[in-house]
C-alpha positions as CSV (number, residue, x, y, z in Angstrom):
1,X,-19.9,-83.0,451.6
2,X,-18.3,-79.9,451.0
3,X,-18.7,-76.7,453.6
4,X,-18.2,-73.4,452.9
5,X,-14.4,-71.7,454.6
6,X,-16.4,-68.1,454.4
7,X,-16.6,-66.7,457.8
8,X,-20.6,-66.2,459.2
9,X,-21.0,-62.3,459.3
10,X,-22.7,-61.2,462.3
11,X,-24.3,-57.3,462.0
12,X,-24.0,-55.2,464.9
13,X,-25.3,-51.8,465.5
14,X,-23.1,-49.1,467.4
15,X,-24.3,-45.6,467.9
16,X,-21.8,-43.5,466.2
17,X,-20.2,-41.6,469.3
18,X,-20.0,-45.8,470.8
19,X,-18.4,-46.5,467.7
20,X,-15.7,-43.5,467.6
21,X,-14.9,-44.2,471.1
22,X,-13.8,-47.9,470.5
23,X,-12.2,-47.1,467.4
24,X,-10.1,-44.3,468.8
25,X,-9.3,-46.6,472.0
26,X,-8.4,-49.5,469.4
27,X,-5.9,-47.3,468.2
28,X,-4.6,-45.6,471.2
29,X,-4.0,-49.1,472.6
30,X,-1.9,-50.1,469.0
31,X,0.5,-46.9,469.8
32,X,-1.4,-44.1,468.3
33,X,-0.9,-41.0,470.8
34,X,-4.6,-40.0,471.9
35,X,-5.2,-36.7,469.6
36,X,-4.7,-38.9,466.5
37,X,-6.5,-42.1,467.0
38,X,-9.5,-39.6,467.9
39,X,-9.3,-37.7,464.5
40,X,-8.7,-41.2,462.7
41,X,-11.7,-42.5,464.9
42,X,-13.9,-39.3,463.7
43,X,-13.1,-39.5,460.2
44,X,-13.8,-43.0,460.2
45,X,-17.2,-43.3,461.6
46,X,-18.4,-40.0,459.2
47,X,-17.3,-42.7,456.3
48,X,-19.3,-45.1,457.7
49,X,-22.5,-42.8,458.6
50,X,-22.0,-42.3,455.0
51,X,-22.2,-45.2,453.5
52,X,-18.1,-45.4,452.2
53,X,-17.8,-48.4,454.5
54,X,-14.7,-48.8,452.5
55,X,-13.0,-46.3,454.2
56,X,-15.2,-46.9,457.4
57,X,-14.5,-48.5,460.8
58,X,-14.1,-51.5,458.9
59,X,-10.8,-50.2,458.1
60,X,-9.4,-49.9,461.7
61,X,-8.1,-53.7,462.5
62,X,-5.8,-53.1,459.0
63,X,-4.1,-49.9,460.5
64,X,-3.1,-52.0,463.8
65,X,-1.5,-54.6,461.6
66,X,0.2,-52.2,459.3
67,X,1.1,-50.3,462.5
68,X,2.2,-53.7,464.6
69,X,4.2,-54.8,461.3
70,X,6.2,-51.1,461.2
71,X,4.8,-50.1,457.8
72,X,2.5,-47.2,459.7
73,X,4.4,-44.9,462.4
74,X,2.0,-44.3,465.2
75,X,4.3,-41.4,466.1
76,X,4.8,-39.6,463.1
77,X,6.4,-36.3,463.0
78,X,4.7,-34.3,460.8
79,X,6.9,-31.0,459.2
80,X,7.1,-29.1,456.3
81,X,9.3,-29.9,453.5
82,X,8.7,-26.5,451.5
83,X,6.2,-24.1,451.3
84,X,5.3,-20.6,449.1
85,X,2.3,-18.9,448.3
86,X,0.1,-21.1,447.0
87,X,2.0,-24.6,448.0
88,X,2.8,-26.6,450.7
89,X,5.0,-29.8,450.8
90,X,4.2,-31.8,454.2
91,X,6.6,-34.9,455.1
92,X,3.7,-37.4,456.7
93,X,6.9,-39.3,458.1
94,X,4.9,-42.7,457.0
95,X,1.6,-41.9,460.0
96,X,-1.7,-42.7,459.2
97,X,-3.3,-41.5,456.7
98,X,-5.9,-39.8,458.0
99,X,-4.0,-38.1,460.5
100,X,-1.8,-36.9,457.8
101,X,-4.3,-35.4,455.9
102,X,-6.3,-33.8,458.4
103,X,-2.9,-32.1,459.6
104,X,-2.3,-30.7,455.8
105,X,-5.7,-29.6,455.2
106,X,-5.7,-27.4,458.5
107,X,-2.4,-25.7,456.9
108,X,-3.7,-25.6,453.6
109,X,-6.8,-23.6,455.5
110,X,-4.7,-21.8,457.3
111,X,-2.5,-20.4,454.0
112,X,-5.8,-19.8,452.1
113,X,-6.7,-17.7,454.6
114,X,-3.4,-15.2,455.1
């Protein structure tokens, strides 16, 4: 007889400040310096309290790897490339994602506001 290789799921519930709090101490362990892992933590949970699990919590054990295997730089530098009036060309220097996006959107706010 045949048994199945599929792994047995097991739900848990976490309440969502629980849940940022391990995530963002998952990644501070992996490298991440603390403000980043917190806004990657945030960001995270809020896709999960959403119901985007895709781009959830779920997601934080594949960051580690990719950051443990050198494709993700805990450290990033962020700078500007360029910039003009209505532009703005942000070097991510290969950090997560997240953290990387959060970043250009505050200087995206911050031109659409001068």
């Amino acid at each position: 007889m045949k048994t199945s290789c599929h792994p047995t799921w097991v739900k848990l519930s976490f309440l969502p400040t629980d849940l940022e709090v391990f995530s963002s101490q998952l990644l501070q362990g992996a490298g991440v310096p603390v403000k980043d892992p917190d806004t990657t933590a945030r960001i995270q949970t809020e896709a999960d309290l959403r119901g985007v699990h895709t781009h959830g919590t779920f997601g934080i054990v594949g960051y580690i790897r990719q950051i443990q295997k050198g494709e993700v730089n805990p450290v990033a530098n962020l700078r500007t490339v360029r910039e003009g009036g209505a532009y703005l060309h942000i070097d991510g220097d290969n950090g997560p994602g997240q953290v990387v996006a959060h970043h250009t959107m505050e200087r995206a706010i911050e031109k659409a506001s001068e």
